[in-house]
C-alpha positions as CSV (number, residue, x, y, z in Angstrom):
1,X,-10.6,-11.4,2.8
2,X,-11.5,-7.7,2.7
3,X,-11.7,-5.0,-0.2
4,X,-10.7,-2.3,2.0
5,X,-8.6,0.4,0.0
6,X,-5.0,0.4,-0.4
7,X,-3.0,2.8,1.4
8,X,-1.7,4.5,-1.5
9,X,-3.2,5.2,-4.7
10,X,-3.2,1.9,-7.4
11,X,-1.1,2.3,-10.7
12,X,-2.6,2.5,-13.8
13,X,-1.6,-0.2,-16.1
14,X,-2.2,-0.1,-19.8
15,X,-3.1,-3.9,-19.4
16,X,-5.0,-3.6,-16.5
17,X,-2.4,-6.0,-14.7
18,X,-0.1,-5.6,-12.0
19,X,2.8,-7.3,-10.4
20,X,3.1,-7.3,-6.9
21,X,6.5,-8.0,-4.9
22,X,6.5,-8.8,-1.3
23,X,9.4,-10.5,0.9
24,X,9.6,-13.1,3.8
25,X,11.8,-15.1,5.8
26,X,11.5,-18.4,4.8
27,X,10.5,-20.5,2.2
28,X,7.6,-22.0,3.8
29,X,6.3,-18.5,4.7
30,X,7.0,-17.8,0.9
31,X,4.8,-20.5,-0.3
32,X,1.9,-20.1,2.4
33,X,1.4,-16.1,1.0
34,X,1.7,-17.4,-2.6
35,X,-0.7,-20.4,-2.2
36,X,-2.8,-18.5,0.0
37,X,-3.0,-15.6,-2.5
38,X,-4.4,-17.9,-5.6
39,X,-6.0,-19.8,-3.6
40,X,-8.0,-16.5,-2.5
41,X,-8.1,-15.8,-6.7
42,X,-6.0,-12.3,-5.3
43,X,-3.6,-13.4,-7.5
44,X,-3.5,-15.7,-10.6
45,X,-0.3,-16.8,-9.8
46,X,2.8,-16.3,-7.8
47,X,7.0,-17.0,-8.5
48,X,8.9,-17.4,-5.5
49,X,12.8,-16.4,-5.8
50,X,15.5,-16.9,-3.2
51,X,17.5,-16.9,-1.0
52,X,18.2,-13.3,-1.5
53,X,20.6,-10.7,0.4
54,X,18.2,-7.7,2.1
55,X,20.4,-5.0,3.7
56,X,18.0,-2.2,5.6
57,X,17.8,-0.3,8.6
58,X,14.9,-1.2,11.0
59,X,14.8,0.2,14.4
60,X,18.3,2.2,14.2
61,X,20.1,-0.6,13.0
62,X,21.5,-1.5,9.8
63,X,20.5,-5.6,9.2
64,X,21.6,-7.8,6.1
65,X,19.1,-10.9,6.4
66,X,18.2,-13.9,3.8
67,X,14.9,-13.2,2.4
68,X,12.4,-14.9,-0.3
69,X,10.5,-12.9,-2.8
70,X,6.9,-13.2,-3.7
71,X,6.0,-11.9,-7.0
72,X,2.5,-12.2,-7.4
73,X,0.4,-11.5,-10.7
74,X,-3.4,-9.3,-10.4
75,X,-5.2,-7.2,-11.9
76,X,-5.9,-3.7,-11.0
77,X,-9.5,-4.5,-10.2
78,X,-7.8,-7.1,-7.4
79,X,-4.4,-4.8,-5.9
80,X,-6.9,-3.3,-3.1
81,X,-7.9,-6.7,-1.5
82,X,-4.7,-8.3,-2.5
83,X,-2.8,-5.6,-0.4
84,X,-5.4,-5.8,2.4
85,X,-4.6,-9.8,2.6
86,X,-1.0,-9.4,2.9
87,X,-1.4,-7.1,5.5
88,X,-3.6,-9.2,7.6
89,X,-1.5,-12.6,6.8
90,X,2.2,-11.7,6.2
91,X,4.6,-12.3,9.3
92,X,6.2,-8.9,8.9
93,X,5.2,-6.2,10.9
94,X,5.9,-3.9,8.1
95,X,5.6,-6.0,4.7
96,X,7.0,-4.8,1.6
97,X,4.3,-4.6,-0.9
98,X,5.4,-3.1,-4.1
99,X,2.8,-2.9,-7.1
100,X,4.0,-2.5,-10.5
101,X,2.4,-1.9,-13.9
102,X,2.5,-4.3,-16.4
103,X,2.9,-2.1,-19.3
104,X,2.6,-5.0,-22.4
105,X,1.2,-8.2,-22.0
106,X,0.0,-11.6,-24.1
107,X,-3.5,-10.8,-24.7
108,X,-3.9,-14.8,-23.9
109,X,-2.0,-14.7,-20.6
110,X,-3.8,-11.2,-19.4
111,X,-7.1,-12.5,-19.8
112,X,-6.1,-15.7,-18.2
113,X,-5.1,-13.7,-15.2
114,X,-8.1,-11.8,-15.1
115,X,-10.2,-15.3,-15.1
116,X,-8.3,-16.2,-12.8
117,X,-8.8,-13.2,-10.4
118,X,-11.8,-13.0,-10.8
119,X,-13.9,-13.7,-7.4
């Protein structure tokens, strides 16, 4: 795992936490970034959803394919490794990675994720 910086600028969040969405192809792929993710305490934990319907253009075409979301829970302490795993480990030559600020949390449940991030 690295710490390198994200590509773009991290959101603030009132909370300090973040949810991060990526797609993938399969489930197994799915559940390898999650697992791998928490595992690496990038993430405290991760809710995969699909099948889903994906309809974008990559390389001049216009392509509906079945997908799987990731939606993975961090801090904003954790977003620039976090994004710097999925970009070595996901399958996708161009991952989605979208980071989102959480703008109310549980106080129980945000300090459980920051344990849980925590290296």
């Amino acid at each position: 795992m690295t710490d390198a910086a994200p590509t773009t600028p991290v959101p603030d969040s009132p909370t300090g936490l973040l949810t991060v969405l990526t797609t993938t192809d399969s489930p197994a792929a799915a559940e390898t970034l999650a697992r791998g993710a928490v595992d690496g305490r990038l993430a405290a934990c991760a809710q995969i959803g699909g099948p889903v319907t994906s309809v974008y253009r990559w390389e001049g075409a216009v392509t509906t394919e079945r997908e799987w979301q990731v939606l993975l829970k961090t801090t904003r302490a954790r977003y620039p490794a976090l994004e710097a795993w999925l970009l070595t480990e996901h399958p996708y030559d161009v991952p989605e990675i979208i980071a989102t600020p959480v703008v109310a949390a549980g106080a129980l449940y945000a300090a459980w994720v920051a344990e849980e991030t925590t290296p």
